[in-house]
C-alpha positions as CSV (number, residue, x, y, z in Angstrom):
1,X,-10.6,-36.1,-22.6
2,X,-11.4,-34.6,-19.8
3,X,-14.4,-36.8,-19.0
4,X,-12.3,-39.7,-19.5
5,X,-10.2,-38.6,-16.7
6,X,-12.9,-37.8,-14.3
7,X,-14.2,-41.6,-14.9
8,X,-10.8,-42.8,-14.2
9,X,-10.6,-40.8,-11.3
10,X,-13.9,-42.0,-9.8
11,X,-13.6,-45.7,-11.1
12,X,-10.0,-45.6,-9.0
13,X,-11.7,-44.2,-5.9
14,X,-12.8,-47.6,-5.1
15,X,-11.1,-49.8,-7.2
16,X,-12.0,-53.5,-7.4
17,X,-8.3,-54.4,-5.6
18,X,-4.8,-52.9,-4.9
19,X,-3.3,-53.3,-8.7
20,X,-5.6,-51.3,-11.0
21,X,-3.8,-49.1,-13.9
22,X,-5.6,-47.5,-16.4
23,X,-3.8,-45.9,-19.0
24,X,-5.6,-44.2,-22.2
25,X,-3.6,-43.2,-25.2
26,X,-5.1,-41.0,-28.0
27,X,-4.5,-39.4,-31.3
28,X,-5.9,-38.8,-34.8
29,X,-6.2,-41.4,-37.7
30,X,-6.3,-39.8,-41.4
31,X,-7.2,-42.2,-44.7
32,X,-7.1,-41.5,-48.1
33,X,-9.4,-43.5,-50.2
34,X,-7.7,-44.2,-54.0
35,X,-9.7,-46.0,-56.7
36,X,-9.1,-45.5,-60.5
37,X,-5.0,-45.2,-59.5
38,X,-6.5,-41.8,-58.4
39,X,-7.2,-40.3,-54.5
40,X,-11.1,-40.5,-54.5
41,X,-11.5,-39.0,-51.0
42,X,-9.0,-36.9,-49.1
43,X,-8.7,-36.5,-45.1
44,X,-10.7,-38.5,-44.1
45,X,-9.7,-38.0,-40.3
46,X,-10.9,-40.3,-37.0
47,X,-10.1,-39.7,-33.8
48,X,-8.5,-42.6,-32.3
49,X,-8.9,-43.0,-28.2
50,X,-7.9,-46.6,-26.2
51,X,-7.5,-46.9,-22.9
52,X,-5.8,-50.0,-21.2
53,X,-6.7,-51.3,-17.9
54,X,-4.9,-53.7,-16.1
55,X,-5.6,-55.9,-13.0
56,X,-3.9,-57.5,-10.3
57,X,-5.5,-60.1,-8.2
58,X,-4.1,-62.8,-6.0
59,X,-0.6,-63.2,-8.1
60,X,-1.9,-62.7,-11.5
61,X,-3.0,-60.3,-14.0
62,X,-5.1,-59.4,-16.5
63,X,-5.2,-57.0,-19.2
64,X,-7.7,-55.8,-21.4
65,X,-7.6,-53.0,-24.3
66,X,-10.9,-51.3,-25.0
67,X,-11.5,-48.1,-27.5
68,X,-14.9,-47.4,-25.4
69,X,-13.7,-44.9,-22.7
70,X,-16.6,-44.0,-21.1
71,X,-17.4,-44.1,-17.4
72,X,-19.4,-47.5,-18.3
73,X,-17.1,-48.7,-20.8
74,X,-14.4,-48.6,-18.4
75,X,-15.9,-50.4,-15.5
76,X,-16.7,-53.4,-18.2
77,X,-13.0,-53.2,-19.1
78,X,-11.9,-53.6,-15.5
79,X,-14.8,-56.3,-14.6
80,X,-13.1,-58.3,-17.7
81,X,-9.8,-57.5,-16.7
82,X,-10.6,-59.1,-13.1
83,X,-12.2,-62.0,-14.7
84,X,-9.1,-62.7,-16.7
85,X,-6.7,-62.2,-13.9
86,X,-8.7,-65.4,-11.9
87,X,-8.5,-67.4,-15.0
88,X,-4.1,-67.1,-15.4
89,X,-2.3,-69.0,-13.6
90,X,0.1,-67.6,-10.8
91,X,2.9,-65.5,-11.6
92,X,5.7,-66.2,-9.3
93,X,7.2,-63.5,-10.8
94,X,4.7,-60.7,-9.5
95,X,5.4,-58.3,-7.0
């Protein structure tokens, strides 16, 4: 976690514009496999990690989800989240 946060940190020390969030949300995922009416495997455990950027730009904004919170992972969630932004159409709405 704590290399996710220094990515953040440097990805918003020169941000692409003036409405970048990133937000990551975490926790752990445990399965239990059955087969034969009977538990097969137990705890089966995954950590689970996404991070949500989202970006202003000229009136609109764009949003994009990723589970890849890397330092490079991060940046291509922002670049989409840019990209998507240009494509929406104004808000009138946004402040």
């Amino acid at each position: 976690m704590e290399a996710t946060r220094a990515a953040i940190e440097k990805i918003l020390a020169k941000p692409a514009t003036d409405h970048v969030v990133i937000s990551v949300a975490g926790g752990d995922t445990h399965f239990i496999r059955f087969s034969d009416s009977s538990v097969n495997r137990e705890n089966l455990q995954a950590p689970l990690r996404e991070a949500r950027v989202e970006v202003g730009h000229d009136g609109r904004t764009g949003v994009v989800k990723t589970n890849d919170t890397s330092e490079e992972g991060l940046r291509r969630a922002m670049t989409r989240a840019h990209e998507a932004a240009r494509l929406l159409p104004r808000d009138p709405e946004y402040m």
